[in-house]
C-alpha positions, -999 to 999 in steps of 0.1 A, spaced: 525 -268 733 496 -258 758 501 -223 741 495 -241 709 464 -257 719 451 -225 740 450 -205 705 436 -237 688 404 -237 714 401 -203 713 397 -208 671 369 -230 679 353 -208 702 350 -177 677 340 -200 650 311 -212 670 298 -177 684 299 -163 651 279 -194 632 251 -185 660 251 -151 657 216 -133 650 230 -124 613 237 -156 594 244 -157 562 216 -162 534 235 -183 505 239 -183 473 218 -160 448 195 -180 428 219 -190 394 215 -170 362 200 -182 331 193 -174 297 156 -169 291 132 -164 256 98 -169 248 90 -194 218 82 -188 181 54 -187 163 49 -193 130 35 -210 102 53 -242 97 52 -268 70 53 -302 85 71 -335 80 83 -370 92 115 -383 85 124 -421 76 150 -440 67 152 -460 31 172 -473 4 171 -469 -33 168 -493 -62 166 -493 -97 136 -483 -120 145 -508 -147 172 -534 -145 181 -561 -171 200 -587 -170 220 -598 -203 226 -628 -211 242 -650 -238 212 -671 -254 230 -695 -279 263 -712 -272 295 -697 -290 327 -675 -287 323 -641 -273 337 -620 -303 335 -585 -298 323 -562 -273 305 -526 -284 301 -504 -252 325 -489 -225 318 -501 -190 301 -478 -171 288 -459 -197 255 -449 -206 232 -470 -235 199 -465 -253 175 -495 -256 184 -513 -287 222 -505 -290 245 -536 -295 268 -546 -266 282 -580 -281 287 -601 -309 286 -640 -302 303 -661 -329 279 -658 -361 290 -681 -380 280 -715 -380 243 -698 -369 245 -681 -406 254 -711 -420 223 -729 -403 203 -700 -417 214 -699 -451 209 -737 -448 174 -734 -436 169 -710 -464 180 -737 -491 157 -764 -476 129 -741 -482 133 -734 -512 135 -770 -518 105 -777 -503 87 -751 -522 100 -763 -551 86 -800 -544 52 -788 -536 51 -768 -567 54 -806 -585 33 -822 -564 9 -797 -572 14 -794 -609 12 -835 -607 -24 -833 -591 -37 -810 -615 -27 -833 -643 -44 -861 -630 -71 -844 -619 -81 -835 -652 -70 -871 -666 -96 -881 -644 -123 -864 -659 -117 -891 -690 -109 -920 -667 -77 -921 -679 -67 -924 -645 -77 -946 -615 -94 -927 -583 -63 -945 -565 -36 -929 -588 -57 -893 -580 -57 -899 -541 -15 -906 -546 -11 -874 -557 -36 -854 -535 -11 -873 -502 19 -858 -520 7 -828 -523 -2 -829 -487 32 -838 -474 47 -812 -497 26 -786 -480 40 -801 -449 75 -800 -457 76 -763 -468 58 -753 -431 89 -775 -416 112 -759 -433 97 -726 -428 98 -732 -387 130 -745 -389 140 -711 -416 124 -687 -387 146 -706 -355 176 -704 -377 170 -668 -382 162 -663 -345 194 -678 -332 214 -660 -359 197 -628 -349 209 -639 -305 242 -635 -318 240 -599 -322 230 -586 -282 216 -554 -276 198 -540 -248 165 -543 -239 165 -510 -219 183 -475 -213 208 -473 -185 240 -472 -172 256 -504 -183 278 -523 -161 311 -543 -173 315 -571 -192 317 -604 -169 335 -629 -194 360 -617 -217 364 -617 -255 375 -649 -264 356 -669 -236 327 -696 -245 293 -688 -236 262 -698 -234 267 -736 -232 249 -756 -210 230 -724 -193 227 -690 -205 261 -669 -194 258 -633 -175 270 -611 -198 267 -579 -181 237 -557 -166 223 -525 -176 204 -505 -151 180 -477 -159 187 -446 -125 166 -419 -137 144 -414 -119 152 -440 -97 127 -457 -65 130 -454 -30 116 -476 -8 111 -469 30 84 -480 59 60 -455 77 37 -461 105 8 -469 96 -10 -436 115 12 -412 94 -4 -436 58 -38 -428 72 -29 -391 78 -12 -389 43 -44 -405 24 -66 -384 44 -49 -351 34 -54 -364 -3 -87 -369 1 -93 -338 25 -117 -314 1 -111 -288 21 -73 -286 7 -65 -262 -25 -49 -279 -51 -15 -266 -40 -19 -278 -5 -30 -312 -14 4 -313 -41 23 -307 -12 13 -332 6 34 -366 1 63 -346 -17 94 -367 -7 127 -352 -3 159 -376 -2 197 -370 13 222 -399 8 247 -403 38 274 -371 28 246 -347 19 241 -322 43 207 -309 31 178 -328 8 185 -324 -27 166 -350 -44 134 -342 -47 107 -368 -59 66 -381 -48 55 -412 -36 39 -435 -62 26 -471 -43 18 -478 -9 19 -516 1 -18 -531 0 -8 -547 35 5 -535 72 31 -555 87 18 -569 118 52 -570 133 62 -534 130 29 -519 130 44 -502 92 36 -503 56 58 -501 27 59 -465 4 79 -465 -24 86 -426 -40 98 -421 -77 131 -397 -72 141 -376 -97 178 -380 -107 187 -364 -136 229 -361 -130 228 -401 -118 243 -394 -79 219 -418 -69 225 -455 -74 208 -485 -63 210 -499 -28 224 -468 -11 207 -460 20 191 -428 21 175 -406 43 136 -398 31 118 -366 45 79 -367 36 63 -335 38 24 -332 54 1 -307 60 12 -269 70 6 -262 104 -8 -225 113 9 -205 138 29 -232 155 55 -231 185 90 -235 181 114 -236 206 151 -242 203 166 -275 203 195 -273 230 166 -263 253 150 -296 252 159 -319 277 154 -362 284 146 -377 314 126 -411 318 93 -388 320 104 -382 280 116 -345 267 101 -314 287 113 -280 285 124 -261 315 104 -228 320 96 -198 341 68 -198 361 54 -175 391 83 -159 412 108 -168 388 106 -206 401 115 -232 376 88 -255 358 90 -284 342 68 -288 313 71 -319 293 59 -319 256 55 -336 225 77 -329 199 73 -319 161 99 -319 134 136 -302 139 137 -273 116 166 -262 95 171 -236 116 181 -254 145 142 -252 163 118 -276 173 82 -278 168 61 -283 199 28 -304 191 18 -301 233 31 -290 267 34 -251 254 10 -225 241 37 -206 232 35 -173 260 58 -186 282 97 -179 287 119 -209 287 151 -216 293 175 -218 266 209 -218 286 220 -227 318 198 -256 322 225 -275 343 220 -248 367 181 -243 372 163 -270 385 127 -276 392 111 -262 419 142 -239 423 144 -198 418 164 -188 390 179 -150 381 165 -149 345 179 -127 318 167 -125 280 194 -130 250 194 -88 244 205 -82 282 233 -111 285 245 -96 251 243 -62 267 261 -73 295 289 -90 278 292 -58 258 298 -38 289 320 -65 306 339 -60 271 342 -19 275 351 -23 314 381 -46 304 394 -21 277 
């Protein structure tokens, strides 16, 4: 046992004269990192919102006189011109009100011709006083009410005709129609006027989103901007839309209306873009996602997106300064690019190096060992050869 505990001191001993030895050690080389410098490049601009669409034209059909649903003319779902026939309400008893209106017209025409043949005669009995005035004033009240009766029946000729022509529905407007809500057989129309069915005009079709009201003013500036070609100022306000499983921005459209008033709780106004949608994908009351193209900015810096970072300072970018210590620059970001970069609107002039990977190992205030893409590709490369 004291053997034991001689060796065990003796441990100690060596362990302390050789941690105060002249030499020391002097850690850890700084970590490696993957370094580039940022793009530049001319880069078309844009904000992205969120929206939803609805329809160009809807209509809502609707039974307008009371009867049996008797036939049906369309397929549900399908697509219908304005003026086609969707249904047939019961037409009988409004044909026979029609053809009835008809006969009391005639009837009443036929009365005023007497009553006007009647007044001639005594008019020109009159003229020999075979007549009285009185007997002359009889016939000019007959032929009055005559004339009276054939507008009645006329009124009640064009009603009769109207209802008979509700019986026969068509469409006010092209669309996609939606299915019939009661069934062939069913009353409708009584006591309020039924849902039939609905057609909806989609192409185009709207889309309606809110935008600050800063990047309104920038938009109507840029239209107004004289300075602008043509083509430039076109580009400006484009609208691009993606629906929840598109990957890209296939719908392509321009914004038409912007609301006449800001909200004062959000600080936005209301756009509303006509979309062009020419194979129907789009329907109303899908929520979409709306990119609005603005002005083209000249040579600006990208950088790519993994090598942005968050902290409660906001995003910043880590990158190389003097001695190869690590800076942290924070900046104000653009819009992501397809190709997986970012632009930077401040915090970079675009000549420094950044970090791209191994940010969990630099930190600021720190040396790094900084290598570009090329050499840790080179190095892998070699690493690769070495192990065959």
């Amino acid at each position: 046992m004291k053997q034991r505990y001689e060796l065990s001191a003796a441990l100690l001993m060596a362990t302390a004269i050789s941690g105060c030895g002249g030499g020391g050690d002097a850690g850890p080389p700084p970590p490696q990192v993957t370094v580039t410098q940022p793009e530049r490049r001319d880069v078309q601009m844009f904000q992205e919102y969120t929206g939803n669409t609805r329809a160009i034209e809807h209509a809502e059909i609707r039974a307008r006189v009371p009867g049996t649903l008797d036939e049906m003319h369309f397929t549900p779902s399908s697509f219908v011109n304005a003026g086609d026939l969707l249904f047939v309400i019961e037409p009988e008893p409004y044909q026979a009100a029609f053809d009835e209106a008809q006969a009391a017209l005639a009837s009443a025409r036929s009365e005023l011709a007497r009553a006007e043949s009647d007044l001639e005669r005594i008019q020109q009995a009159i003229q020999t006083n075979a007549v009285s005035r009185q007997d002359l004033d009889r016939a000019q009240a007959t032929r009055d009410q005559a004339e009276a009766a054939v507008l009645g029946a006329r009124a009640r000729l064009d009603n009769a005709r109207v209802n008979l022509g509700y019986t026969r529905v068509a469409t006010p407007v092209s669309g996609q129609v939606s299915r019939n809500f009661p069934d062939i057989g069913n009353l409708v129309g009584a006591g309020e006027p039924t849902l039939l069915t609905t057609v909806t005009r989609i192409d185009p079709i709207f889309v309606y989103f809110d935008a600050p009201e800063q990047a309104v003013l920038a938009f109507i500036a840029a239209q107004r901007d004289t300075t602008l070609s043509d083509a430039e100022v076109s580009q400006v306000g484009r609208v691009f839309v993606a629906t929840a499983t598109d990957t890209d921005y296939p719908h392509e459209g321009e914004i038409d209306f912007i609301d006449n008033t800001v909200n004062p709780a959000t600080g936005t106004l209301e756009l509303r873009a006509v979309v062009q949608n020419p194979q129907n994908i789009l329907f109303p009351g899908l929520f979409v996602r709306v990119r609005v193209l603005g002005r083209v900015a000249p040579d600006a810096v990208l950088v790519h997106e993994r090598a942005i970072g968050t902290d409660l300072g906001g995003k910043y970018v880590l990158v190389v300064g003097e001695d190869n210590f690590v800076e942290q620059r924070y900046v104000t970001l653009g819009p992501i690019q397809d190709d997986g970069t970012v632009v930077i609107e401040d915090g970079l002039d675009g000549s420094e190096s950044y970090i791209v990977n191994g940010m969990l190992r630099a930190r600021p205030g720190f040396p790094i060992t900084p290598q570009t893409e090329a050499e840790l590709a080179a190095q892998q490369a070699n690493a690769g050869a070495e192990g065959n």
